[in-house]
C-alpha positions in Angstrom: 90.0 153.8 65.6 88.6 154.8 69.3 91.6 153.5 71.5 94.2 155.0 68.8 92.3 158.1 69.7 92.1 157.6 73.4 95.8 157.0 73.4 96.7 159.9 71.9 94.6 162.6 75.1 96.3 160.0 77.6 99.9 161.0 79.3 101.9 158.1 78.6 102.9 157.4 82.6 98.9 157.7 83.5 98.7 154.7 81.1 101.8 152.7 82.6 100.6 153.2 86.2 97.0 152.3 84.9 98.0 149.0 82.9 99.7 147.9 86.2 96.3 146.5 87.2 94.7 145.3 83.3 94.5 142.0 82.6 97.0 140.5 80.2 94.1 140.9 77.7 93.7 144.6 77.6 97.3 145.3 77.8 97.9 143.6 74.5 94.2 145.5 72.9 96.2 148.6 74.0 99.3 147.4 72.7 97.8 146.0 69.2 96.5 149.9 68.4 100.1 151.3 69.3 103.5 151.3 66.8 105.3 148.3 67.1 108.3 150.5 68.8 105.7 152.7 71.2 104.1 149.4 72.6 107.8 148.1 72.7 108.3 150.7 74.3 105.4 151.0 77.1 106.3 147.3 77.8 109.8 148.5 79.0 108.2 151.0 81.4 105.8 148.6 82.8 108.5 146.3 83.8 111.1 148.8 85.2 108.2 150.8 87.0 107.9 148.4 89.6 105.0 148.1 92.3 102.8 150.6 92.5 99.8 151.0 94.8 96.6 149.7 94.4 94.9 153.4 95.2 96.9 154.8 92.8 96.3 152.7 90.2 92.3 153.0 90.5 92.8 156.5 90.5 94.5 156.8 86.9 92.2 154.3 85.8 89.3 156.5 86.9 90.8 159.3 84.9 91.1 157.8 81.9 87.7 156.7 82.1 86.7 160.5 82.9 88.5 161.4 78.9 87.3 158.4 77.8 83.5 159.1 78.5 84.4 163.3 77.9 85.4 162.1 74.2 82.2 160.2 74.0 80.3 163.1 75.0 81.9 165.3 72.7 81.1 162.5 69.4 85.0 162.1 69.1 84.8 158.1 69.8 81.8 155.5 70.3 81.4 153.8 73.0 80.2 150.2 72.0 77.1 149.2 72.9 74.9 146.5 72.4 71.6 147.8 71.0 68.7 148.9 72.4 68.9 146.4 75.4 67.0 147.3 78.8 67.8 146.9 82.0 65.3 146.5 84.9 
């Protein structure tokens, strides 16, 4: 699966410091393709790691877009799209 994949080129504090700003939603999408004891785990951290900035946030979560869309380009994952859909 893509996110198993993803998870596994992300450092594990890029992730908690990135999750500090995902909706409940994608927390538990990440969590659902983790082992029961690693998302157990990466909950722990999220709740002793405390506030972080907003800045610093948006800048892990730009990184992880960055491996997310090099892994794309390099036909390790696919990104899901929905057809052949323009846009004007």
């Amino acid at each position: 699966r893509g996110i198993q994949l993803i998870l596994r080129e992300i450092q594990s504090e890029s992730l908690i410091v990135a999750l500090k700003g995902a909706s409940p939603e994608l927390r538990e999408k990440i969590f659902k393709n983790m082992s029961q004891r690693a998302a157990e785990m990466m909950r722990e951290d999220l709740d002793a790691k405390g506030p972080v900035r907003v800045s610093d946030v948006e800048a892990e979560q730009k990184e992880i877009i960055k491996t997310i869309r090099r892994m794309a380009d390099e036909g390790q994952i696919a990104l899901g799209g929905k057809g052949d859909d323009a846009f004007v």
